[in-house]
N, C-alpha and C positions, 0 to 999 in steps of 0.2 A: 504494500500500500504506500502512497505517495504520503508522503512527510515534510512535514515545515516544524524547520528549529524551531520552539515555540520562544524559546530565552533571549534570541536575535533580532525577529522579526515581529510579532504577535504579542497581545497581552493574552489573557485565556475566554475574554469573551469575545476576542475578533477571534480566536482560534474554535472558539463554539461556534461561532457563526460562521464561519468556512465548511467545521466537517458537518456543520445541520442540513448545507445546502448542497443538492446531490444533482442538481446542474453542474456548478460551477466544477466541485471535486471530477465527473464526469471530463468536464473540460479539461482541467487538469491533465488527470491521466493521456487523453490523446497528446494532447501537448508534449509531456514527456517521452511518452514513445515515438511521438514524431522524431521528437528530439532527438534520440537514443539509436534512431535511423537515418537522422541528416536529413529529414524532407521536410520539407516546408515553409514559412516564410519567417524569418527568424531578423529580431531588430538587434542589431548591438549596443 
């Protein structure tokens, strides 16, 4: 399962409200496996 430092980035109810929303996480993951394969459109 995809992960965010929570101690870096997030406090714990932005991180409640990331893994409540099963769009975004959805989004997420393709993202990374785009990622993980080089395709797609990626911003630096």
């Amino acid at each position: 399962m995809l992960r965010i430092r929570e101690q870096q980035f997030v406090d714990d109810a932005e991180m409640a409200q990331i893994l409540g929303n099963d769009k975004l996480l959805k989004r997420l993951r393709t993202g990374s496996r785009q990622a993980s394969k080089r395709r797609g459109r990626f911003v630096g």
